[in-house]
C-alpha positions in Angstrom: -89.0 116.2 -120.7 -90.3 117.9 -124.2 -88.6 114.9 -125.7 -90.3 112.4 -123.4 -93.7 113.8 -123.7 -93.1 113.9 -127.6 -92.3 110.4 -127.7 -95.5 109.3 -125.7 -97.7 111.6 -128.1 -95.9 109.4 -131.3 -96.2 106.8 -129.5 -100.1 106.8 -129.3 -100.1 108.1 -132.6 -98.9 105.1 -133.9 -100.6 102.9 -132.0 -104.4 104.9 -133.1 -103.2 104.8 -136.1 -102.7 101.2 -136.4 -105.7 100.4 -134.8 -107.9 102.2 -136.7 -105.9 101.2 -140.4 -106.9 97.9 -139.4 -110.0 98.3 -138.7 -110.4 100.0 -142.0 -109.1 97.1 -143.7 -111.5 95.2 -142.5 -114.2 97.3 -143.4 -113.2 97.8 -147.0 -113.0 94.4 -147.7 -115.8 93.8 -146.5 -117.5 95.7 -148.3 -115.7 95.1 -151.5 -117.0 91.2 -150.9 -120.3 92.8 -150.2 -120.6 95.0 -153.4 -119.4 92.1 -155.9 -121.7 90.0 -154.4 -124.4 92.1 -155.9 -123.5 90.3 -159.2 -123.3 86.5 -157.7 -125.5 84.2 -159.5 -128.8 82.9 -157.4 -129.7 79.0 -156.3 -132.4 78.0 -154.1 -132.2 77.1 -150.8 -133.4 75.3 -147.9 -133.9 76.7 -144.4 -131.9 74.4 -142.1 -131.6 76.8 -138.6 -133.0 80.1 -137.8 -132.9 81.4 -134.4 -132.5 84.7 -132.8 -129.2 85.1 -130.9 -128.3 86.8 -127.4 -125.2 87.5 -126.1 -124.5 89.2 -122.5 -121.7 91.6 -121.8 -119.5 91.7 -118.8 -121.5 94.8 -117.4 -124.9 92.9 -118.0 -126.0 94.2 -121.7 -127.6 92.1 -124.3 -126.9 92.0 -128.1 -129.1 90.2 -130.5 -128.1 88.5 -133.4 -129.2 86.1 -135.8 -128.0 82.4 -136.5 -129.4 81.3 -140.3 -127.8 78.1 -141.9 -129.1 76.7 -144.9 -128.2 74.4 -147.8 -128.7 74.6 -151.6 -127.7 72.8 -154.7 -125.1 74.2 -157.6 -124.0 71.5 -160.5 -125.5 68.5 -158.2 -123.1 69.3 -155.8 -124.6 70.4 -152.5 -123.4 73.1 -149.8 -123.6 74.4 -146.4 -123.5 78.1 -144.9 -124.5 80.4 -142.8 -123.4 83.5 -143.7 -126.5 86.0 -143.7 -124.3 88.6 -145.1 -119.9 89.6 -145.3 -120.3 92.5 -142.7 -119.6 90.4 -139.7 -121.1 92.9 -137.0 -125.0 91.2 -137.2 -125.0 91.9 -133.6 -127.4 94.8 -132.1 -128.8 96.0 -128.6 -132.1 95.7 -130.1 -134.0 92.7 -131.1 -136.5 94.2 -133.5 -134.3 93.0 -136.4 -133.2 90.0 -135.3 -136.8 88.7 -134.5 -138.2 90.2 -137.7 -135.3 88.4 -140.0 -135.8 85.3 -138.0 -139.6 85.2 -138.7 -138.8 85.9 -142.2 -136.5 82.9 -143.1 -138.5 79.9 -140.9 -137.3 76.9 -140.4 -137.6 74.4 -143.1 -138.7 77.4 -145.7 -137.0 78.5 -149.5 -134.7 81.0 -149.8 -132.7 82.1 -152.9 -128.9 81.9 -152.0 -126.2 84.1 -153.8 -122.7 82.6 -154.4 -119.3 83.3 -155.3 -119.5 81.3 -159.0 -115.6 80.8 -158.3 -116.2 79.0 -155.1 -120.3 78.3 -154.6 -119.4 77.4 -150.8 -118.5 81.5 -150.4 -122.3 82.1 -150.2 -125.3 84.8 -148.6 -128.4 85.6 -148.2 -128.5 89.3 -148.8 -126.2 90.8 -151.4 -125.0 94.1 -152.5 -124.4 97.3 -150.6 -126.6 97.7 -147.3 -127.9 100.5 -145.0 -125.4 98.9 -142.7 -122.2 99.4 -144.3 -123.2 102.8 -145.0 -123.5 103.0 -141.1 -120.1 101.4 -140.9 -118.6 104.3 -142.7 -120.5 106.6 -140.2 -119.0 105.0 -137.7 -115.4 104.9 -138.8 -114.8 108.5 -139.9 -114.5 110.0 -136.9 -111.7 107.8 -136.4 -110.4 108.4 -139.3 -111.1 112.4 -138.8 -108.7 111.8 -135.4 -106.1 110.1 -137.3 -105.7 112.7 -139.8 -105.7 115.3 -136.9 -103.1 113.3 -134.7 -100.4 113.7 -137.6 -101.9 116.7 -139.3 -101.2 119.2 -136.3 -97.3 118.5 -135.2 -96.3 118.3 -139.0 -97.7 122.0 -139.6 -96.3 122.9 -136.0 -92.8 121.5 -137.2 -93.7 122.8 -140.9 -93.7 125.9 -139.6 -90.9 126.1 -136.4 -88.1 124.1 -139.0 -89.6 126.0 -142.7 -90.8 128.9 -141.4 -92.9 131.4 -144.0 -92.7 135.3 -143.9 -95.6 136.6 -141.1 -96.3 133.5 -139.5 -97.2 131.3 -142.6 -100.2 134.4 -143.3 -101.2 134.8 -146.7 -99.7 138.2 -148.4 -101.1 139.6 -150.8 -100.1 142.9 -153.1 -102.4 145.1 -154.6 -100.4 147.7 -154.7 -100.6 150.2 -153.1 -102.5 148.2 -150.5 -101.1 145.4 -149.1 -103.6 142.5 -147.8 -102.8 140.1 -144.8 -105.6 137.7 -144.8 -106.5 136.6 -141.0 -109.2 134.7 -141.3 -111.0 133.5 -137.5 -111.5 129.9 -138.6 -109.8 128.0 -141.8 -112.7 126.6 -144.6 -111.4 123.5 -143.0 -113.6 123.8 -140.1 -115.9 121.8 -142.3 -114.1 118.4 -141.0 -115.1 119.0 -137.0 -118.6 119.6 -138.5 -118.3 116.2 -140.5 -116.6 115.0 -137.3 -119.8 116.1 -135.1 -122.4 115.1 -137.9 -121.2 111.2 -138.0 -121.0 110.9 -134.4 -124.7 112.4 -133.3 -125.8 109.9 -136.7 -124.4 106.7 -135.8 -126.1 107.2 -132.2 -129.2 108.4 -133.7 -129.6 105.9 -136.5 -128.1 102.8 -134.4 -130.7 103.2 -132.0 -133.9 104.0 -133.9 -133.0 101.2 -136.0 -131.3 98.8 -133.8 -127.7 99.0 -136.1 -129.7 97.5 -139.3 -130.7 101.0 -141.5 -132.4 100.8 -145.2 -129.8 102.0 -148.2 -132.4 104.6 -148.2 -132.5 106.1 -145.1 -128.4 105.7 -144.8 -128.0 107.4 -148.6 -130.2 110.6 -146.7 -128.2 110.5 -144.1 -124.9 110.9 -146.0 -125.7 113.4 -148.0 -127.2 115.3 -145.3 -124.4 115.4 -143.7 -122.4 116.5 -147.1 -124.7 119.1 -147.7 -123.9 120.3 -143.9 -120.5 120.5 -144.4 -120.4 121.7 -148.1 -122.4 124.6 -146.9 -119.8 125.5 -144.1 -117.0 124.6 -146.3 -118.3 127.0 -148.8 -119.5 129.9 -146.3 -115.8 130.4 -145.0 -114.2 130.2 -148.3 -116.4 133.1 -149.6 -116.5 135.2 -146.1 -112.6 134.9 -146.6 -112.1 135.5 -150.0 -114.3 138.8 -149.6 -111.4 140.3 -147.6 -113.3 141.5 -144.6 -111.3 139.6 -142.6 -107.9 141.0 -143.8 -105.7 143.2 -142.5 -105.3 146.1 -145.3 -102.8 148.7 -145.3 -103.1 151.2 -147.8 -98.8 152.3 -148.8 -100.0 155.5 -150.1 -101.8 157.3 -147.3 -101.4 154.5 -143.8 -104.1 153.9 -143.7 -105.4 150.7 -141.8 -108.9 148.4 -142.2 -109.1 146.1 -139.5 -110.1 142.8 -140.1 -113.6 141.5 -139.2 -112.5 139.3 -136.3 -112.3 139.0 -132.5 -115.6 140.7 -132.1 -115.4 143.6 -135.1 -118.7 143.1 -137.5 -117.9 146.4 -139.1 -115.4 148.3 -140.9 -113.0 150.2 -138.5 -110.2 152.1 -140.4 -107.4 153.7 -138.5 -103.7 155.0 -139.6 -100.3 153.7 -139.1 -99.9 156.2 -137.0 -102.3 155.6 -134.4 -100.1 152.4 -134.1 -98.2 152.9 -130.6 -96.7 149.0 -130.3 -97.6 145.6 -131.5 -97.7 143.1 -129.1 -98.6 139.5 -128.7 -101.2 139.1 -125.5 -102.0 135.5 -124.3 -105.5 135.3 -123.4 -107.4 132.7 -121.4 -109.2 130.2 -123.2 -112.1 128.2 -121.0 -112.6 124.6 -122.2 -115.1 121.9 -120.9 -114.7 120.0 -117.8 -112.8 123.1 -116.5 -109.9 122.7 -118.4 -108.2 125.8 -120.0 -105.5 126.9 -122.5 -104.6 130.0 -124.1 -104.7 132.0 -127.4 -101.7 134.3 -128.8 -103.0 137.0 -130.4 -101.3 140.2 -132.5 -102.4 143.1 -130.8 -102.1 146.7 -131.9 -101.6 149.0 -129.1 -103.4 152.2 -129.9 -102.9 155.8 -128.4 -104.4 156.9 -125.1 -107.8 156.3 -124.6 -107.9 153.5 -127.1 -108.7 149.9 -126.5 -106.1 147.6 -128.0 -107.3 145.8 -131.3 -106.7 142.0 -131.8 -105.9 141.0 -135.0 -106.3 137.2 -134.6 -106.4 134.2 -132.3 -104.2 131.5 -132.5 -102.8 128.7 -130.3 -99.5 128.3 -131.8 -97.3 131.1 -130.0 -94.7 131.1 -132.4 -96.9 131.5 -135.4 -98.1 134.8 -133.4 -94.7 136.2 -132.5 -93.8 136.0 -135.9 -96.6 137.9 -137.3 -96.0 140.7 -134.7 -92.6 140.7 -135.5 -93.1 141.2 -139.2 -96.0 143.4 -139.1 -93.9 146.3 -136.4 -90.9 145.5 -138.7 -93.4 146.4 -141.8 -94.8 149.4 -139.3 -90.9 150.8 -138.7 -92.0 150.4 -135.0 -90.2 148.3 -131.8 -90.4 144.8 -131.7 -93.3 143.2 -130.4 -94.0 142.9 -127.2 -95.2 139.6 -125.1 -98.0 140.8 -122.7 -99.0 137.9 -120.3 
């Protein structure tokens, strides 16, 4: 059954994968095409069809688009297009653009066309990097952020079942006589879901209020907002963690212990090594939306009577737990850990 489910979960990683590489693809050649463009040489041009678009979808929706041909002149050879732009999604639930584009190109008027010198039939209207492609990007990195977490996740699991590390995979470190186990509640890495979160509320927000067609401007503020979001997180854990207070710190010379500032701790609490009755690993109920639930493993010291139990972490990976309580009694000269459903 493990093998079966593994195979559909590889399966569907490939398969997202693929679909989202090639969508990728596309995008960067577009807008490679749309950022050399920026350099094409000019002509001018004649107006030959401009109309606004509309396009019905099988649940009744409408897109608008625009349709712009024209013809221009290069070495007394004349040419045909209609390409407004390379970015081939024109298309948007709103018309405001369409109409306004339309009513700036009329029928009939001049218009200074941009072509590819190489081949002057490879021609468009508006060159160089756009609000829209920036869009484009918003919308393809959460993809992207799913991709790398599809393949990310079962190569650490197998990482660390088939190469496993001393306490779980936790970082050690010695200073003598104390020895420091950094358990940290959430890796710097957090800072992708943020990016993942920021990009998805953005594309909704910007698509609509602009109906898909941004300036450079606004889409240049929006990216670095978002960058600034996530530096700021990225750089709040890495300095919350590298301050130590949430590692686990045994001093060798005395036992004693500092708790780490996790699972609910936002202060020092020091005990000693002989307060230490057990370690265990208890599974704890985790409540996710739509009613679902899953559980977190969590090293657990068992203190003497009258003392609640202190978690030292929260993880979902079992084994990663088991192996941290094993090596921390082991390190404690107590029993081996217990598993408390």
């Amino acid at each position: 059954m493990k093998i079966f489910s593994a195979g559909i979960l590889i399966a569907f990683g490939l398969l997202w994968s693929g679909l989202v590489g090639a969508l990728d693809f596309k995008l960067v050649g577009e807008l490679s095409r749309q950022f050399q463009s920026a350099k094409f040489p000019s002509a001018t041009g004649q107006i030959t069809r401009s109309q606004v678009t509309t396009h019905r979808g099988s649940k009744g929706g409408v897109t608008y688009g625009v349709a712009i041909s024209y013809e221009f002149t290069v070495d007394d050879k004349a040419f045909v297009s209609s390409r407004y732009r390379y970015n081939a999604s024109m298309s948007s639930s709103g018309s405001r653009w369409a109409r306004a584009t339309v009513q700036s190109h009329p029928l009939g008027s001049a218009v200074t066309v941009f072509y590819n010198p190489a081949n002057p039939s490879e021609a468009l209207l508006a060159p160089g990097i756009g609000g829209e492609d920036f869009l484009a990007l918003l919308f393809m990195t959460p993809f992207n952020l799913i991709v790398l977490g599809i393949w990310w996740l079962p190569l650490a699991a197998a990482r660390q079942r088939y190469l496993p590390k001393p306490a779980g995979g936790v970082t050690i470190l010695n200073d003598p006589p104390r020895v420091r186990l950094r358990l940290p509640s959430y890796s710097p890495w957090i800072a992708l879901p943020v990016v993942f979160g920021l990009c998805f509320l953005g594309m909704i927000v910007v698509s609509f209020s602009t109906d898909g067609h941004p300036s450079l401007r606004l889409m240049i503020l929006v990216w670095l907002l978002i960058l600034a979001i996530a530096a700021s997180v990225f750089a709040w854990r890495w300095n919350r963690i590298r301050s130590g207070i949430e590692d686990l710190v045994f001093d060798e010379s005395d036992g004693r212990m500092d708790l780490p500032q996790t699972c609910g701790r936002k202060s020092l609490v020091t005990i000693h090594s002989s307060e230490v009755q057990a370690v265990t690993v208890e599974r704890v109920l985790r409540q996710r939306s739509r009613g679902r639930s899953s559980y977190w493993f969590c090293p657990t010291l068992q203190l003497g009577p009258n003392q609640p139990a202190a978690h030292l972490a929260q993880w979902a990976d079992q084994a990663r737990a088991r192996a941290f309580a094993g090596w921390l009694a082991e390190r404690l000269r107590l029993a081996s850990p217990i598993n408390k459903e």
